[in-house]
Backbone as CSV, one residue per row, in Angstrom:
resi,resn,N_x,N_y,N_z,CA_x,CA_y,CA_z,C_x,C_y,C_z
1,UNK,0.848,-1.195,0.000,0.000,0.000,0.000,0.883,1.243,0.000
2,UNK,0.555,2.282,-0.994,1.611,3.276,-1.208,1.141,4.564,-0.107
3,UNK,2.014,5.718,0.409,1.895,6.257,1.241,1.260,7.414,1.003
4,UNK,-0.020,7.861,1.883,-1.122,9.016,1.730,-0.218,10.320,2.093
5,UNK,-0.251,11.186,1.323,0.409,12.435,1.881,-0.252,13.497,1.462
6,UNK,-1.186,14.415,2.558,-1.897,14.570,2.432,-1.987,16.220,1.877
7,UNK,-2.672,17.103,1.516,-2.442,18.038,0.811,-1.885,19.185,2.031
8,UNK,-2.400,19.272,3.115,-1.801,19.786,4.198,-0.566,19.949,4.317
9,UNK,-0.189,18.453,4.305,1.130,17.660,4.627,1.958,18.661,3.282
10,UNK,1.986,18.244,2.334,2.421,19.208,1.187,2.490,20.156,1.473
11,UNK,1.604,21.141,1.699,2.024,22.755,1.929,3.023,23.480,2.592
12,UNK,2.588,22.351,3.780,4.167,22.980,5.181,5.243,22.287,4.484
13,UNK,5.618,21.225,4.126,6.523,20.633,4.086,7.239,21.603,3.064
14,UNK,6.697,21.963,2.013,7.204,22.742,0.269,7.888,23.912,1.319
15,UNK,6.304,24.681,2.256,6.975,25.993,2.451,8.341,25.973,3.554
16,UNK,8.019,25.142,5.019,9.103,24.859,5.322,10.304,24.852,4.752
17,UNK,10.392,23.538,3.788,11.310,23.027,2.786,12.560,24.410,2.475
18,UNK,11.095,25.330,1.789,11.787,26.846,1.250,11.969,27.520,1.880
19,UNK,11.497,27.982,3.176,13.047,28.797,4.023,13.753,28.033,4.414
20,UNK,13.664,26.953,4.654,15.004,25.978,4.937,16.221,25.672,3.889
21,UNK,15.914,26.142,2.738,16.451,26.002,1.665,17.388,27.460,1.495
22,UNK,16.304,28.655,1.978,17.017,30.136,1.872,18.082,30.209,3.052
23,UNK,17.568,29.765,3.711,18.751,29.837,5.539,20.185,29.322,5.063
24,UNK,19.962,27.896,4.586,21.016,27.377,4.134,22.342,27.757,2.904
25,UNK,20.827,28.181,2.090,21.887,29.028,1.242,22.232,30.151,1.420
26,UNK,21.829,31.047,1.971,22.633,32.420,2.864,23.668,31.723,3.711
27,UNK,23.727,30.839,4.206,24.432,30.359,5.057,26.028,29.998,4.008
28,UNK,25.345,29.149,3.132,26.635,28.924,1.868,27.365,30.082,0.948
29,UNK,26.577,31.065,0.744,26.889,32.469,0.005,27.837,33.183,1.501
30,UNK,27.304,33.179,2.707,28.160,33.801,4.020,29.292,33.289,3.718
31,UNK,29.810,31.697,3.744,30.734,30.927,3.616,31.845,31.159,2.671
32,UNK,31.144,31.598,1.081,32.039,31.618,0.360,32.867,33.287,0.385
33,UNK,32.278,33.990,0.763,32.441,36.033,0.796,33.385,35.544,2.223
34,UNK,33.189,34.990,3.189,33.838,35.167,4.476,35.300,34.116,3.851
35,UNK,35.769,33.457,3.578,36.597,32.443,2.856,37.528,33.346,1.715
36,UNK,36.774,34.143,1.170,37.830,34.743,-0.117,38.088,35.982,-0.046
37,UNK,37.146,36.232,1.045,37.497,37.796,1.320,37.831,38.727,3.045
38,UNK,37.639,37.590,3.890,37.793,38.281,5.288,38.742,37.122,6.062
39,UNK,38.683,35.855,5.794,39.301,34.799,6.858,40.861,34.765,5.944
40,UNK,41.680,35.366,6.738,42.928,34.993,5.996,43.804,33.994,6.396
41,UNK,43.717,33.196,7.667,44.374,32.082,8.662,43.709,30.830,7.945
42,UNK,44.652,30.340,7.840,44.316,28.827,7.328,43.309,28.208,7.737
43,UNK,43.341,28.132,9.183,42.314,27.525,10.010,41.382,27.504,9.889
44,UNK,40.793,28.976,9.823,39.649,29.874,9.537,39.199,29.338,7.960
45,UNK,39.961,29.013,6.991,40.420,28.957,5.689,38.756,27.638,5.461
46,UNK,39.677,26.353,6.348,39.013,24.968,6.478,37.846,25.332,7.701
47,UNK,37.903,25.966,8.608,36.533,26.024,9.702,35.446,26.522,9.401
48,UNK,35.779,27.864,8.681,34.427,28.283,8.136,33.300,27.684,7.121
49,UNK,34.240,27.054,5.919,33.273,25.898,5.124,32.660,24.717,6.049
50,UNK,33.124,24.380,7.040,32.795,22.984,8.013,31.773,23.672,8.781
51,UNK,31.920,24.529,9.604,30.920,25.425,10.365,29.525,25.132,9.635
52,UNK,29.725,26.571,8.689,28.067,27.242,7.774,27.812,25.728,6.760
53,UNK,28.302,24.747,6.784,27.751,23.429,5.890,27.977,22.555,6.385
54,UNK,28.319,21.832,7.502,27.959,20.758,8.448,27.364,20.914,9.171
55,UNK,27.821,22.348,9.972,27.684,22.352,11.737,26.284,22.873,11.454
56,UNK,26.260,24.149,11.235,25.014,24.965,11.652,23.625,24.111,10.927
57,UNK,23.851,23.330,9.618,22.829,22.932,9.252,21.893,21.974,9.735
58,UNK,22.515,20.917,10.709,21.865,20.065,11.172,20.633,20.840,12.515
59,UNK,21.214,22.057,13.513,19.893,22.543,14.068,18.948,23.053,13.476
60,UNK,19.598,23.691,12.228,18.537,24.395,11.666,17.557,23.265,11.121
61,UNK,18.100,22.141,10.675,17.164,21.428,10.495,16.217,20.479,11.403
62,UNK,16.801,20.644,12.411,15.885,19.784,14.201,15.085,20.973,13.846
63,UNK,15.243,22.306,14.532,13.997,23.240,14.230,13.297,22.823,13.335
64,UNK,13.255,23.053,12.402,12.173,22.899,11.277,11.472,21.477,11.375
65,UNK,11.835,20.752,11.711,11.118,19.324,11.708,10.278,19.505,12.865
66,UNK,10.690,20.315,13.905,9.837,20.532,15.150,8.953,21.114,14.505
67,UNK,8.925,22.377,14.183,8.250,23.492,13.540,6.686,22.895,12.089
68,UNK,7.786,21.571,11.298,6.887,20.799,10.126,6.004,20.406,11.052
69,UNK,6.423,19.431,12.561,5.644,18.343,13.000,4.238,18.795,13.813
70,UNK,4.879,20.853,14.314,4.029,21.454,15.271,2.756,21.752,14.419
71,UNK,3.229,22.483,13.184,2.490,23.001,12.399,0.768,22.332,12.186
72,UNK,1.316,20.850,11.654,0.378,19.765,11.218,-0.472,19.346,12.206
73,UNK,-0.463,19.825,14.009,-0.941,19.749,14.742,-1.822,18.042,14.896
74,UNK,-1.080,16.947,14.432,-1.247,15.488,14.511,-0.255,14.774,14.405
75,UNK,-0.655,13.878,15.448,0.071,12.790,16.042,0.767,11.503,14.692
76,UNK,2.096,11.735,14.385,3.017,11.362,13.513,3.216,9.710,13.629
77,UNK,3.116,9.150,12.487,3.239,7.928,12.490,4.979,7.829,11.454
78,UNK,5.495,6.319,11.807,6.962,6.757,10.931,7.014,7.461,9.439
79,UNK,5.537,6.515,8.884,5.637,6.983,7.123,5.544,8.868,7.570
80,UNK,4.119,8.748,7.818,3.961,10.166,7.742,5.194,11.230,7.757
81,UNK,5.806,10.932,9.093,7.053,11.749,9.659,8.167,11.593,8.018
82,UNK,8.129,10.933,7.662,9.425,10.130,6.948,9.026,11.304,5.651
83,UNK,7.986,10.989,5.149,7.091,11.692,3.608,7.522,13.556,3.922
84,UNK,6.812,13.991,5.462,6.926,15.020,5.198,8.250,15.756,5.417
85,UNK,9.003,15.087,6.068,10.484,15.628,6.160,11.414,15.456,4.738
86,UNK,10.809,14.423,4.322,12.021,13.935,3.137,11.124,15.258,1.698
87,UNK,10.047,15.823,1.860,9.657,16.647,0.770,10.530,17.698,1.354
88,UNK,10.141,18.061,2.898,11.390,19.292,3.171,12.630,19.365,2.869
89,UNK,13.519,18.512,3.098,14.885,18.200,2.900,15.001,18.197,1.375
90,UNK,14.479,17.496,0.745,14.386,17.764,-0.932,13.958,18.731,-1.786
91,UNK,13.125,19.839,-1.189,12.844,21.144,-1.896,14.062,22.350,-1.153
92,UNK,14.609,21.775,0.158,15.568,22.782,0.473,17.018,22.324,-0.396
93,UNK,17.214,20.928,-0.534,18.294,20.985,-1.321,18.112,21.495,-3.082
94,UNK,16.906,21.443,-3.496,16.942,21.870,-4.782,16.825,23.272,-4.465
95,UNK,16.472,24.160,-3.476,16.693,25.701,-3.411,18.307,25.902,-3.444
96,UNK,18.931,25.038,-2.735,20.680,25.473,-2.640,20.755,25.425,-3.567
97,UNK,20.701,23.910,-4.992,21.045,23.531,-6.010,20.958,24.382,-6.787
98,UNK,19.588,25.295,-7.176,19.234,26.140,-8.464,19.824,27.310,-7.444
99,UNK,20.076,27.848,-6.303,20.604,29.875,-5.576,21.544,29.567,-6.082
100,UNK,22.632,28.205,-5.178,24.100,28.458,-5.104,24.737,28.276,-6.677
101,UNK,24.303,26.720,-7.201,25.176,26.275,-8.060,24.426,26.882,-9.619
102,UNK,23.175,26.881,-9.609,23.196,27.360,-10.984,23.238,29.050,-11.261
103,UNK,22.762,29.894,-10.140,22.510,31.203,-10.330,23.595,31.611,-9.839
104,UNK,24.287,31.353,-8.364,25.275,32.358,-7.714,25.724,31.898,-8.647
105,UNK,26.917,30.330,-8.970,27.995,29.982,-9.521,27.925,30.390,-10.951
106,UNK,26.866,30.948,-11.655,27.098,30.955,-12.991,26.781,32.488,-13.401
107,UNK,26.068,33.427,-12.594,25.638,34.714,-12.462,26.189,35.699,-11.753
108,UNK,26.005,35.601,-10.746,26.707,36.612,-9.760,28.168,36.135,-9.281
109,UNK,28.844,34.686,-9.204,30.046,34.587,-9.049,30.957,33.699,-9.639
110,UNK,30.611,34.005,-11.572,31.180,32.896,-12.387,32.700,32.141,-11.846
111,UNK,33.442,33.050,-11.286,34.448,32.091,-10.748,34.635,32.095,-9.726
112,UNK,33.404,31.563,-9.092,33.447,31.287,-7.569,34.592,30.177,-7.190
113,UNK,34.546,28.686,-7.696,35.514,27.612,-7.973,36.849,28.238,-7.996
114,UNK,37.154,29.286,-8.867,38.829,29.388,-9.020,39.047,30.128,-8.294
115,UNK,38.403,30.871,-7.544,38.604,31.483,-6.189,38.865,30.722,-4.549
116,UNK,37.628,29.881,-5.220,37.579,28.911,-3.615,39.168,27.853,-3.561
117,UNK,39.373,27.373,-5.485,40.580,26.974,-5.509,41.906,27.492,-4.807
118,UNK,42.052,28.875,-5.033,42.923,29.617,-5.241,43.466,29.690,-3.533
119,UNK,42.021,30.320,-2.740,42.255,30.237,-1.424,42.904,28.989,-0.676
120,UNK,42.114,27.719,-1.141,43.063,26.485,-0.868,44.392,26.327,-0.913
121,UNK,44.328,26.514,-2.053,45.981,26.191,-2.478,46.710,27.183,-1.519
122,UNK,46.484,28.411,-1.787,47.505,29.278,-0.515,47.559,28.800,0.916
123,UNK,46.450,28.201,1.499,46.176,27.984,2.709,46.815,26.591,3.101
124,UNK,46.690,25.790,1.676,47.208,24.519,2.041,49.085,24.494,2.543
125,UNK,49.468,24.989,2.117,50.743,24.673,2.510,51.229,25.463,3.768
126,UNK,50.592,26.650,4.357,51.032,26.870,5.675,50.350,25.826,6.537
127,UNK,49.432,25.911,6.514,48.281,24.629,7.356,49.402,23.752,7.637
128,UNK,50.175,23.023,6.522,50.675,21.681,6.505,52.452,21.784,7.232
129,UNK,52.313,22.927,6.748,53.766,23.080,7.575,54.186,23.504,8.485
130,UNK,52.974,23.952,9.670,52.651,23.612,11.002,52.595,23.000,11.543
131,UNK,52.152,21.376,10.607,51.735,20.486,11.408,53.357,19.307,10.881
132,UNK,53.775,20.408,10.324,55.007,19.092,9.917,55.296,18.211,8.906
133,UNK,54.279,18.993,7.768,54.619,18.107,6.439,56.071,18.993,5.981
134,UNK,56.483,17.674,5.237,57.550,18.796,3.835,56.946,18.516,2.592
135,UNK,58.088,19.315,2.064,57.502,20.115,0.751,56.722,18.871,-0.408
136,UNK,57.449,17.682,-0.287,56.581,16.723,-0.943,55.369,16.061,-0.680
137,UNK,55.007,16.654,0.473,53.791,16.149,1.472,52.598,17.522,0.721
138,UNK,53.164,18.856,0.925,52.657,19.997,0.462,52.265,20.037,-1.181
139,UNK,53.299,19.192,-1.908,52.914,19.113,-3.617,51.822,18.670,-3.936
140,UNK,51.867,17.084,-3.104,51.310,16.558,-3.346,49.515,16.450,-2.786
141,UNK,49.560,17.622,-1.655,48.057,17.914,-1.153,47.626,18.923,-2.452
142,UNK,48.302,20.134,-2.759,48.336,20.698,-3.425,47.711,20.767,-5.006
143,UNK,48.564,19.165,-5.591,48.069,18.724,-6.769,46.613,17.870,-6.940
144,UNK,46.905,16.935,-5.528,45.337,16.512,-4.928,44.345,17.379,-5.111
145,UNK,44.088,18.750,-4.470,43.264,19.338,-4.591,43.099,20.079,-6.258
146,UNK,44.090,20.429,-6.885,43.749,20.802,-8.877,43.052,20.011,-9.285
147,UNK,43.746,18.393,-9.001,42.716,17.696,-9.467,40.906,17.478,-8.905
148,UNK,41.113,17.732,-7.841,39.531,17.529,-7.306,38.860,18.903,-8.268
149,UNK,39.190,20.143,-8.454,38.928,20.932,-8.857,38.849,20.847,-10.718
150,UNK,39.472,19.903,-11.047,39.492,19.956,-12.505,38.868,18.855,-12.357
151,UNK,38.495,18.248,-12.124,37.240,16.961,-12.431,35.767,17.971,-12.065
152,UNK,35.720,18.522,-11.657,34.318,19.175,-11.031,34.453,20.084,-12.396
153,UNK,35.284,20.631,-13.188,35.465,21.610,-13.973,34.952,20.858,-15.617
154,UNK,34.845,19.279,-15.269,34.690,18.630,-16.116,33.777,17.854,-16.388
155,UNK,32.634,18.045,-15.460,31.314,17.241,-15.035,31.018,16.935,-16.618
156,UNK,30.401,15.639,-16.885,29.477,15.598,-18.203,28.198,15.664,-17.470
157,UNK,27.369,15.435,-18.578,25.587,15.490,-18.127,25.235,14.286,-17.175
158,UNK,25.565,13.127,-17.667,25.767,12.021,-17.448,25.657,12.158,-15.787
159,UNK,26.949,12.405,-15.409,27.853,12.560,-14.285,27.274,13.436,-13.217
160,UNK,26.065,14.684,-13.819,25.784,15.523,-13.122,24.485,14.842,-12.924
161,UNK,23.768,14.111,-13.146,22.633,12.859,-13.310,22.533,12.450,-12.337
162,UNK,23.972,11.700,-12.389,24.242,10.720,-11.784,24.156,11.007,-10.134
163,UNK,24.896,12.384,-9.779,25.231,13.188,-8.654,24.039,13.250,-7.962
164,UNK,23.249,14.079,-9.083,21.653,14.065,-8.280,20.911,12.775,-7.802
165,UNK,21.167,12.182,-8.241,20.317,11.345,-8.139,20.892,10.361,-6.706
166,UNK,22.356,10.464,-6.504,22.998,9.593,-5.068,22.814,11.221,-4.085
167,UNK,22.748,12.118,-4.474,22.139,12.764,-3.302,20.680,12.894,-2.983
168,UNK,19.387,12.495,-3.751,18.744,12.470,-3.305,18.224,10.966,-2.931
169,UNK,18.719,10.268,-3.059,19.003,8.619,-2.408,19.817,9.165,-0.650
170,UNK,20.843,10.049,-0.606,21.041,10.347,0.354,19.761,11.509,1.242
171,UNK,19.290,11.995,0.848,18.057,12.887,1.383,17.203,11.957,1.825
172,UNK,16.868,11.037,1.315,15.730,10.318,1.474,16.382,9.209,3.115
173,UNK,17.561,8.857,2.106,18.241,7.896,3.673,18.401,9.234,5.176
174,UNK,18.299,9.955,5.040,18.482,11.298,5.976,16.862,11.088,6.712
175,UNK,16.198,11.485,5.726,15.130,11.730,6.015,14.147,10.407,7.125
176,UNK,14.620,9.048,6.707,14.429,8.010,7.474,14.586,8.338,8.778
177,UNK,15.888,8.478,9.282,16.537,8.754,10.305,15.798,10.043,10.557
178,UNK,15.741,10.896,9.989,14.481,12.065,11.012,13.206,11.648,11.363
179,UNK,13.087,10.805,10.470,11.346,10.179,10.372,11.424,9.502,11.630
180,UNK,12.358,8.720,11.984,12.162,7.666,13.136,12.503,8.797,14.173
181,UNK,13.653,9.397,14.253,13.407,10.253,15.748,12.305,11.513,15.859
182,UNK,11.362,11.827,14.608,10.069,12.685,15.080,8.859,12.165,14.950
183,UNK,8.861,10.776,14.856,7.364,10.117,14.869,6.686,10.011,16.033
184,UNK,7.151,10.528,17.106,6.382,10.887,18.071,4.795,11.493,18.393
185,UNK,4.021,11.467,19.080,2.894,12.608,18.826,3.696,13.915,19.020
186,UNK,3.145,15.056,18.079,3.282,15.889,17.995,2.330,17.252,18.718
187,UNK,1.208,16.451,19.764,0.245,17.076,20.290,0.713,18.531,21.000
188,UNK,2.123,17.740,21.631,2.604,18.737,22.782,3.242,20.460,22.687
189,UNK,3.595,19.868,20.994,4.224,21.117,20.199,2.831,21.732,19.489
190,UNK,1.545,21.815,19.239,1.221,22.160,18.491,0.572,23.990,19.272
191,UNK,0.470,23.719,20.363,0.074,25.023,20.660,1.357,25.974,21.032
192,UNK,2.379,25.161,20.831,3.557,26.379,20.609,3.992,26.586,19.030
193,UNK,3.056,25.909,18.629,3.237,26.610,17.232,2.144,28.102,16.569
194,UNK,1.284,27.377,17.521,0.081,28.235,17.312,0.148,29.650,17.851
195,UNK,1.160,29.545,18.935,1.119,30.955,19.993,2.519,31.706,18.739
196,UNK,3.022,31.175,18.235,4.632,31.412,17.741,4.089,32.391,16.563
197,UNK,4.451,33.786,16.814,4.291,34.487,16.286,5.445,34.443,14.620
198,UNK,6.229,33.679,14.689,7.165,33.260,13.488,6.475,32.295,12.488
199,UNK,5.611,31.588,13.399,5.051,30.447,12.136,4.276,31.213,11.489
């Protein structure tokens, strides 16, 4: 039996989805301006991309699943939980997909890449020679990273297909794992959604 999702369920989830999608990508546009233009320490170089795209994204996304589950003001079964998180998580990654990669990266910051490259490469070899590499340790991170950068420079259609399609196999496996820790009733949250002058 295939899973009811109900037109309700749709609405929050899309709109959710889409400021969850804008947060994130302000969050990725912060990342790349703070990286090429204000963090000049190596550290800072590698922390700030890990921060605004690992760290901060996972609360922002507990909120919102609170916020999806308060909204709907009913008691969550796994599918349910699973359907409406995995539409959120999948309309916020296609908001990053079409802000960051097709509009910023191709509109407002055609060489975002040879910038983000560029910063690497400078950063990589003090980083490393702090920690005690030599210079053949440094070439060779160095050339590591051109190449990660010239394969991305070289995507076919195929390849970019392909990408989408194991990340949203990964959204969906994400979304499981939210589904099972918010299938809870949701009774308890719903009148703090109701009083929440933000929803």
């Amino acid at each position: 039996m295939g899973i009811v999702i109900s037109s309700e369920l749709k609405k929050n989830a899309l709109i959710s989805g889409l400021i969850l999608g804008l947060i994130l990508l302000a969050c990725n546009i912060i990342s790349f301006y703070l990286i090429t233009t204000v963090v000049k320490s190596p550290i800072g170089v590698i922390a700030v991309p890990y921060v605004f795209s690992i760290i901060l994204p996972i609360p922002f996304a507990i909120i919102f699943c609170y916020k999806l589950r308060a909204r709907m003001g009913i008691s969550w079964d796994f599918r349910i939980a699973t359907s409406g998180i995995f539409i959120m998580f999948l309309v916020a990654y296609a908001c990053i997909f079409v802000g960051r990669d097709l509009i910023f990266a191709h509109v407002i910051e055609p060489k975002m890449n040879i910038k983000i490259e560029n910063v690497l490469l400078a950063a990589t070899p003090v980083a490393l020679k702090q920690s005690g590499a030599n210079e053949k340790q440094i070439a060779d991170k160095q050339k590591q990273i051109k190449d990660q950068f010239a394969v991305q420079d070289n995507v076919t259609v195929w390849q970019q297909i392909e990408s989408q399609v194991i990340s949203i196999i990964l959204i969906f496996a994400i979304a499981l794992i939210f589904g099972a820790l918010f299938k809870r009733p949701a009774v308890a949250y719903a009148t703090v959604a109701d009083n929440d002058p933000a929803s």
